[in-house]
N, C-alpha and C positions, 0 to 999 in steps of 0.2 A: 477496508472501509469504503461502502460504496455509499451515493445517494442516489434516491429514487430515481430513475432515466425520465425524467420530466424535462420536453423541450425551453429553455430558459432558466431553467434550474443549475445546470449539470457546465461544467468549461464556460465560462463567462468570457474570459477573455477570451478566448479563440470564438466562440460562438459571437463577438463583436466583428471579426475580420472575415467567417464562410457562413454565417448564419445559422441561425437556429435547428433547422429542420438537419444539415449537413454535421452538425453539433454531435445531435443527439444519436444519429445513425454509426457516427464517430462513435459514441461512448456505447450504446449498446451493441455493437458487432464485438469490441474488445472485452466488453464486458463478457460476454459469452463466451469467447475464445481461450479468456482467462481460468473461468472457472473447467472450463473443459480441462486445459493445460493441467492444472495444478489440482483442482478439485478430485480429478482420479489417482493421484499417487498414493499408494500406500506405505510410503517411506515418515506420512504425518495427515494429520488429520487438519482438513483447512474448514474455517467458518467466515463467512460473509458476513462483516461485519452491515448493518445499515442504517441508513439514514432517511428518514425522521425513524425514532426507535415506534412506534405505531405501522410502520409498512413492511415490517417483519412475515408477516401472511400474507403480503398481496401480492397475486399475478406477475406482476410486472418482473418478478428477476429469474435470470436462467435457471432451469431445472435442472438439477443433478441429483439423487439418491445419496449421496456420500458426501453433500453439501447440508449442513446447518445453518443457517441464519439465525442471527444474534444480534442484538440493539447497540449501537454503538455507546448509547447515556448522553448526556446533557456537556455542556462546557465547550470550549474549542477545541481546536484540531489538538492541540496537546495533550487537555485535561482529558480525553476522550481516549486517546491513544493509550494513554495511563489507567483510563478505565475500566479496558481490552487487559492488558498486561496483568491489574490487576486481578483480575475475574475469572481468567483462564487457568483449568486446568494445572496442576504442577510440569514444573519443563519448561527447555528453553521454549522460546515462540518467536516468531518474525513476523511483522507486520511489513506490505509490501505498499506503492504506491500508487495513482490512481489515474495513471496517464503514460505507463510504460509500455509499449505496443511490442517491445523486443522481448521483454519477461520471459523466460524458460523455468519449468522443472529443476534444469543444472543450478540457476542459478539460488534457487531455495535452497539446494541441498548445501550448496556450496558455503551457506550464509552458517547452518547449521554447523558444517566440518569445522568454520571456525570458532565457534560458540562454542567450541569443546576444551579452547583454550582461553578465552578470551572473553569478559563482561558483557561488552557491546560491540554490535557490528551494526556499520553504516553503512549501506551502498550508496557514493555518492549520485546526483545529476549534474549535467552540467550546467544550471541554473543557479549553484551554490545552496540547492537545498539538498537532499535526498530522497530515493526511492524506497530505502528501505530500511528500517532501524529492527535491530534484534538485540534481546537482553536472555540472560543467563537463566535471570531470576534467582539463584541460589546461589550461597546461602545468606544474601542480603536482598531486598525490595530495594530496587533503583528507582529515582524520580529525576530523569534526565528532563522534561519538556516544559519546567516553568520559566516563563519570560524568553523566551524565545517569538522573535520576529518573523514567524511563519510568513510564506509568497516572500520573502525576499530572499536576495545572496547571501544572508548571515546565517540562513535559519540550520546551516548544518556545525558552522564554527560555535555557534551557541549553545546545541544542545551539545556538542562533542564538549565543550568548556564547564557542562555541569553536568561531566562524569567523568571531571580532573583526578587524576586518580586512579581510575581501575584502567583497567586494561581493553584495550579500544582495537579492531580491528577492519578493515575495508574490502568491502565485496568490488566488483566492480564496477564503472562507471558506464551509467546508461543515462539517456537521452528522453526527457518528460517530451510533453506536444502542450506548448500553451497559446502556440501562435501559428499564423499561416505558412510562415516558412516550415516551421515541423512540421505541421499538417503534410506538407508536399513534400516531402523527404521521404516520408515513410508512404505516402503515398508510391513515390519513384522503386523502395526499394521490397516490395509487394505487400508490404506488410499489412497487417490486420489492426485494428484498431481499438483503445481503451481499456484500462485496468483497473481495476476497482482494488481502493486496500482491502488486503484480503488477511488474514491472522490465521498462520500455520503455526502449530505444537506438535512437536514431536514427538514419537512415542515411546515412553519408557518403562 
């Protein structure tokens, strides 16, 4: 799930402590990077989720050939996320998050291997929310994302608390960028910068 790379728009809080113009350059170099990464794997088929569902044809997002864009719908970060899940394709699917500059190939795949046994997978961050949530889909529809306190420390204890019950398993733990110190971190360690959620299914 990306939104449109509009300067102001896009990391709010971080874009309050390096500014706007250093924001957006932030978010569109990783965005790119991303879909580079993950968009040519043939192990799944990934779609760019966006934001506003109207900038689905516009310019503005990286090009790929093996990249679909798709509208994300109406509601919050939840209702939205559940919108995705629902709408897609049969097959597990992972949805990734939108500020993970470490993101690899291994680590989708790895989200999948565990889908194999497992309902849902959470990749945590260390923010207390997540980078990545994956569902089975089969042979039940999960609705893991109501009332959950998204931008906070709880937002992952909440939605793992309503899918009490199935079977739950964790990808690794990565490191979002909301503020200056991440900014310089991943500055320090060469890294490239922003990721856009992005909703991979894999193929069956």
């Amino acid at each position: 799930m990306a939104k449109r790379p509009v300067a102001g728009r896009v990391k709010r809080r971080l874009a309050r402590e390096i500014g706007d113009v250093a924001t957006l350059r932030f978010y569109r170099t990783t965005l790119a990077n991303t879909v580079r990464r993950l968009g040519a794997d043939p192990r799944w088929r990934t779609y760019l989720a966006v934001t506003p569902d109207t900038s689905t044809a516009e310019p503005c997002w990286p090009a790929s050939r093996n990249l679909a864009r798709i509208a994300q719908g109406s509601g919050d970060l939840g209702q939205r996320m559940q919108n995705l899940f629902d709408s897609l394709p049969p097959g597990p699917a992972v949805i990734v998050g939108s500020d993970i500059p470490s993101i690899r190939p291994a680590h989708i795949a790895r989200a999948f291997s565990l889908l194999g046994h497992a309902d849902v997978v959470f990749g945590p961050a260390q923010d207390g929310g997540y980078w990545l949530v994956g569902l089975k889909r089969s042979p039940r529809r999960l609705v893991p994302f109501g009332s959950v306190p998204w931008s906070t420390q709880d937002a992952l204890a909440a939605t793992a608390a309503n899918v009490h019950g199935r079977i739950v398993s964790f990808a690794p733990r990565l490191s979002d960028v909301d503020t200056m110190q991440d900014y310089s971190r991943e500055r320090k360690s060469n890294e490239r910068f922003c990721l856009p959620l992005l909703t991979t299914v894999r193929h069956t």
